[in-house]
N, C-alpha and C positions, 0 to 999 in steps of 0.2 A: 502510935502513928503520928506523924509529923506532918506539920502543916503542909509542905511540898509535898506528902503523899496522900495526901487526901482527898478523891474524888470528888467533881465538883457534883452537888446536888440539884436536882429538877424543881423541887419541892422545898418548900418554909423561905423563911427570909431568907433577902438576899445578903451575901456577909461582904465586906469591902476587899480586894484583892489584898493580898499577901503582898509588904513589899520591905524590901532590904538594901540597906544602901549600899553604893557602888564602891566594889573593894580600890585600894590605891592604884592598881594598873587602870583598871577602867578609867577610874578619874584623871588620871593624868591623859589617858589615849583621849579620853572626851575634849579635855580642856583645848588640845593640838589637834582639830576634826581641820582637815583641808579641801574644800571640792576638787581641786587643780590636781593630787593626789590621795583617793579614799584609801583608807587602812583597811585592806580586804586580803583575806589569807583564802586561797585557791585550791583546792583539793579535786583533783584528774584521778578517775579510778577507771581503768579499759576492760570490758568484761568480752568474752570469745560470743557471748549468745544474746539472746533479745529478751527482754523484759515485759508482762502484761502492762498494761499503764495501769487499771485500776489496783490490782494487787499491790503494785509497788506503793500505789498515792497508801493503801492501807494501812501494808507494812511499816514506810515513814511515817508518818501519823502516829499509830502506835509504839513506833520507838522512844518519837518527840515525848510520848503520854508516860514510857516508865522512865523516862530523863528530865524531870516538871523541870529542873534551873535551867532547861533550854527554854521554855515558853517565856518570853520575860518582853519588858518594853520599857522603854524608859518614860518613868511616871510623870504629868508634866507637875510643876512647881513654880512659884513666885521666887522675882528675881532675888530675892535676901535671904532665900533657902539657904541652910547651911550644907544639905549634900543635893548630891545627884541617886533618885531612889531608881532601882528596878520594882517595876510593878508585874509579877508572877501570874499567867493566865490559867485558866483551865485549858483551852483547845487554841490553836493558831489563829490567828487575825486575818489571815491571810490563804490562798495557795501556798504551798511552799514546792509542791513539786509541779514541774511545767515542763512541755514538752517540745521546744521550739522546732520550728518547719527543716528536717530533713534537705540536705543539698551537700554541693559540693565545699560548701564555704563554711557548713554550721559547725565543724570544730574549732576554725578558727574563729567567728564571730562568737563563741560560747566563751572562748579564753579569753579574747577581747572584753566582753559584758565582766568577767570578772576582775577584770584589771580598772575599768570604767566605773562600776556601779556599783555603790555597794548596798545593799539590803541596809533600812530604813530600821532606824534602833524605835521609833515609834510603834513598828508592830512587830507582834508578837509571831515567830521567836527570829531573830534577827540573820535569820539566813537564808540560802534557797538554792533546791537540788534543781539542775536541769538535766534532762537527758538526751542528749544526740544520739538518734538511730539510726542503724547504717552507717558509721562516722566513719571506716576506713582507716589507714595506715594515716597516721601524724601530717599534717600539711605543713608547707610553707607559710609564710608570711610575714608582716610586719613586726606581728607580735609572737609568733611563734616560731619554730623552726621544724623543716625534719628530721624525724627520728633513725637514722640511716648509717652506713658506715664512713665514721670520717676517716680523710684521704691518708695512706699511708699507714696505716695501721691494719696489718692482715689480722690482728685477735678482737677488732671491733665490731660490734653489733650487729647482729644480723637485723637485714629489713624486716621492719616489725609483722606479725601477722594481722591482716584486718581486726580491727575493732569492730562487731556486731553493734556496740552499746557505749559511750563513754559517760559515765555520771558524775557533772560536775556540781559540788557542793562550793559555795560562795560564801564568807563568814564576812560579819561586821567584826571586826578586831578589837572594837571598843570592848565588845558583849564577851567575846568567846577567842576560843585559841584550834589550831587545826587538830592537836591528840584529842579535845576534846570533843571535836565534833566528827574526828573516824570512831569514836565509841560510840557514837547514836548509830552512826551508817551501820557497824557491823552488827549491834541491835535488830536493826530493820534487816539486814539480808540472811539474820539467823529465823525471824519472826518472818520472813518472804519465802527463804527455800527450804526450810525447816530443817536444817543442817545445824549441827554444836559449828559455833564461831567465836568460840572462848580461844582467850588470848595466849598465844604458842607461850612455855616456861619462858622467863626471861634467862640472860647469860648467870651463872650460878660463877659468883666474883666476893670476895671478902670488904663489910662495910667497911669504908674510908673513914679513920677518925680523924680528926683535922688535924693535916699534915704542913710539915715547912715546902713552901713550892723552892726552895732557892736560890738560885742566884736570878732574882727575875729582874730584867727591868724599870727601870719608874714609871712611875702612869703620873706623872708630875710635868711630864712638857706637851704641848698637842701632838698628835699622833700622825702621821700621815693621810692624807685624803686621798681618793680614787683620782687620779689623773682625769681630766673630762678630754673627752674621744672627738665625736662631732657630736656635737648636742641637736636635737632637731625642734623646728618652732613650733609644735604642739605640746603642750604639759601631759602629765600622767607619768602611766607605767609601762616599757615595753617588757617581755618576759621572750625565753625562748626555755626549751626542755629538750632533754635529749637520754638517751639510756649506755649507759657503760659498763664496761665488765668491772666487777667490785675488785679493787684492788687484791693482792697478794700478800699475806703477812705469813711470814716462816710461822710455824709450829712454835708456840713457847716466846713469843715474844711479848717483852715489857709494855708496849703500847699496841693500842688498838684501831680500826679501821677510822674512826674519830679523829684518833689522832692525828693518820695519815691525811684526811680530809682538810683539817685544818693545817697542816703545812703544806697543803696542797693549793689551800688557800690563801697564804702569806706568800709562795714564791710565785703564783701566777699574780698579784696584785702588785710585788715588786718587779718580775719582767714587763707587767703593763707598763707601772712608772717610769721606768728606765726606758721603755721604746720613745717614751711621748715628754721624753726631759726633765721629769719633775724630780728635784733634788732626794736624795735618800735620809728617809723620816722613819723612825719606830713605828709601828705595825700595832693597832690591837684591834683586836676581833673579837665582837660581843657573841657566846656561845650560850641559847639557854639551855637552862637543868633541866629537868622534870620529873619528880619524885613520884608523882603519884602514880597509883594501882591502876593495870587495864584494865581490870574487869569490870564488873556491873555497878560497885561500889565508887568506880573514878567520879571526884568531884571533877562537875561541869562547870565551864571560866574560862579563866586567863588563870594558868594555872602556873607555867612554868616561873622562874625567878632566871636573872641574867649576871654572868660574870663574863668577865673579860680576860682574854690570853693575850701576851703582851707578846713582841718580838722585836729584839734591837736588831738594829740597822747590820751588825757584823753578823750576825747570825745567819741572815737568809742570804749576804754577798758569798760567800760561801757554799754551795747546796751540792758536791759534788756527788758521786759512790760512795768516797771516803767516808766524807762527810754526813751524808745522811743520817745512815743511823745515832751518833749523839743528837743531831738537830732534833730525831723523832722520839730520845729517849725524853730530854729535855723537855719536850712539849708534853709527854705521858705527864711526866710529874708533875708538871705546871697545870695541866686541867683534873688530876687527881686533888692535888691543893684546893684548887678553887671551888669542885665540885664537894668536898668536904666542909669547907666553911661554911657556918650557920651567916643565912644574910636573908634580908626582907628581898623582895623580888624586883626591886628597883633602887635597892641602897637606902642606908637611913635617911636623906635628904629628903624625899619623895614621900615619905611618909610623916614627915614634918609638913610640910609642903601642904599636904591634903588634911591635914588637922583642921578636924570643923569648927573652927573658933571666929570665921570671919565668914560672910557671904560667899556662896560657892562661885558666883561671877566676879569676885574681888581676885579669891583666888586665879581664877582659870585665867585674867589679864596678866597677875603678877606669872604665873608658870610658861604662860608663852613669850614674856620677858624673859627671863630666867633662860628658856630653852633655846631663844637666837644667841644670846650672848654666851652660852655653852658650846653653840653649833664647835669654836676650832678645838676644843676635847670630847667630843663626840668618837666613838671608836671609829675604823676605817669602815669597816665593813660588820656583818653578819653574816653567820654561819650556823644555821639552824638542821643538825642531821638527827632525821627522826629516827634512823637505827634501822633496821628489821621490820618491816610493818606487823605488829602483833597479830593480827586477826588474817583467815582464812578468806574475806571479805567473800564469801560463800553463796550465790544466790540462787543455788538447784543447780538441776538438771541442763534446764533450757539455759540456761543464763552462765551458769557456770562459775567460775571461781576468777579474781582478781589476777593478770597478770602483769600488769605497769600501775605504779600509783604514785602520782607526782604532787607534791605542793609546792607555792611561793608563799614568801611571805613580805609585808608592804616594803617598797624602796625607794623612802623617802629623802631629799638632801636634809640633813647637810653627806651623811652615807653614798645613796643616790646609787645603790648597790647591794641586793643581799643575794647570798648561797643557798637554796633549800636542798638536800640528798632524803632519799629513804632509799630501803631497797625492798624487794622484792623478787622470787620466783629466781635469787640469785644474780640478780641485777641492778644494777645502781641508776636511779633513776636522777637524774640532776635536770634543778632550775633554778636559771639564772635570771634574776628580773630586776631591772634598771630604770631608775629617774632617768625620761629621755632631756629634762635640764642638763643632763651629764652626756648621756649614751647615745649610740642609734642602736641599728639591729646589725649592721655590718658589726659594731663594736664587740656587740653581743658575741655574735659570731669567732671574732679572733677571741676573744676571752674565752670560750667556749675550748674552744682548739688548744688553749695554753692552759688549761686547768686538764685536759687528758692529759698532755705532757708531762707537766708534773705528780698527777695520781700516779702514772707509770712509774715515775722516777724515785716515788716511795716506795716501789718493791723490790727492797737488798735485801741481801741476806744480812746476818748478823757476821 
């Protein structure tokens, strides 16, 4: 037995917390903490039925207990520490599950608190479930959008059904990542409705040895930035979400709904450019990996690692029928490449960078130098699709089974811009969430609109 799994005792002396220092994504997220933009990844899960409060506060509790690397806090330290430690708890510091006041506004002000506020890395375990009861069909608003049929398309969305229950999970990004923390929740809703919640086979695909991606372009000049729309005079995050039919791939095709997503994502970010004037620039879009196991065994963190899909400027002036299909062969092979090559989770730089050889505040000055004067190679955007959501997110009878579950993930300038997809229940669920230094929600809006367009326009045939 391992020190994470070992029960805390009532009895004998007391032992000092377990603590481990903070892997390089952590340290690098900690070093760049911004109040004006908190790094909080958002996780929307719509259940059809209602939930007890106590059972549930139980059931998460006891997830958090067979998942210890979620209990953690950031241990404090004197300024000439060489790291940033986690300090591993027995039991939460905290609430973690809360049930805010019922109304007509609490879906939006729930998405709002998570774009706003992020769970405090001082207690333990750095997240927090809310649940909206009675939440109803997706609302409008500033930061959100509804979920409804956009105009001119007869095979768009049907208006959603009521939501009985929305459970929204709130991550500190420093601490943790979103696959890691839907593997607590589907813990908790197997240990709530006593349902198996083990995670659906994955796609059965031949391992990638590291391959030549080809003809790619250079990651040697700066890459394009998001055009800025109307910016609005309050900082943060705005977000909207919306649900779409999951794109169309023939039978037997080279590339997958990934792929299509991601070109889905370079020609709606060049028709934005081109509406709003901005000269035609290479394209890259930070895509993360993530290797690890759903099951019960998933290590808990910041798990994924990031590469980048490059796209020259001829590539996407181009996008017809014709054309498509090379554009989307192209892009297969280029994230096969990438997604095969052995690489730390932030590039070897970053892990130079957080070598503990000087004071951890010496570093974290030198890395947010380092990160303004990077801002104009900074990729354009993010593209985070979680795939398929592995788990049945299963909560009984009364409660029933997940059927929308959306995440964002932070969209911070120099970006000012990320994509998050999953699907579910055969549905694509998309959120878009915007630095408003960049964006409004009108913006949001027509971006919104021009990314169904072109998902559409990736289903040719061969």
């Amino acid at each position: 037995m391992t020190a994470l799994d070992r029960p805390a005792r009532a009895e004998g002396p007391a032992h000092p917390p377990v603590r481990i220092p903070f892997p390089v994504v952590d340290e690098v997220a900690r070093h760049c903490l911004q109040e004006e933009e908190p790094e909080t990844v958002h996780i929307e899960v719509h259940l059809p039925g209602c939930l007890d409060r106590d059972r549930l506060r139980g059931a998460f509790g006891e997830a958090l207990r067979r998942h210890p690397r979620i209990l953690m806090r950031e241990a404090p330290g004197a300024w000439y520490r060489r790291r940033y430690e986690w300090e591993l708890t027995a039991e939460p510091d905290t609430e973690v599950v809360t049930f805010p006041p019922a109304g007509r506004c609490a879906l939006r002000d729930a998405r709002t608190r998570a774009l706003t506020s992020a769970p405090p890395l001082s207690l333990s375990p750095p997240i927090r479930l809310e649940v909206v009861e009675g939440a109803g069909p997706a609302e409008g608003s500033e930061a959100t959008d509804a979920v409804g049929v956009p105009p001119g398309r007869p095979d768009g969305p049907p208006t959603p059904r009521p939501a009985r229950t929305v459970l929204f999970l709130t991550i500190n990004h420093t601490a943790l990542d979103g696959p890691a923390c839907l593997r607590v929740l589907a813990t908790a809703a197997e240990i709530y409705g006593g349902r198996d919640n083990s995670p659906a086979a994955p796609p059965i695909r031949t391992p990638d040895s590291p391959q030549d991606p080809g003809d790619t372009p250079s990651n040697w000049s700066p890459p394009a930035r998001v055009a800025p729309g109307t910016p609005e005079p309050s900082p943060g995050n705005g977000m909207l979400v919306t649900e779409l039919p999951l794109p169309h791939r023939p039978k037997g095709s080279p590339y997958t709904v990934n792929d299509q997503l991601m070109v889905t994502t370079a020609l709606t970010i060049t028709h934005w450019n081109r509406e709003h004037g901005a000269a035609p620039r290479p394209l890259r879009i930070t895509m993360p990996v993530d290797d690890r196991p759903r099951d019960a065994t998933m290590p808990i963190g910041n798990g994924t690692r990031l590469v980048e899909v490059p796209f020259a400027v001829e590539e996407l002036a181009a996008h017809g029928p014709e054309q498509m299909p090379a554009l989307l062969h192209r892009t297969a092979t280029r994230t096969r490449a990438l997604k095969s090559l052995p690489r730390p989770q932030l590039g070897h730089g970053a892990a130079l960078l957080t070598a503990p050889v000087t004071p951890v505040t010496w570093r974290a000055a030198l890395t947010r130098g380092l990160r303004r004067a990077a801002a104009p190679w900074t990729s354009t955007t993010l593209l985070s699709n979680i795939g398929r959501v592995p788990y049945p997110l299963d909560f009984g009878e009364e409660a029933g089974r997940a059927y929308a579950v959306w995440f964002s993930a932070p969209a911070r300038m120099p970006r000012g811009l990320t994509v998050t997809t999953a699907s579910t229940a055969g549905r694509l669920h998309l959120a878009l969430r915007w630095s408003r230094a960049l964006l409004s929600h009108g913006d949001g809006a027509h971006l919104r609109d021009l990314f169904e367009h072109y998902l559409h326009a990736t289903e040719v045939t061969p």
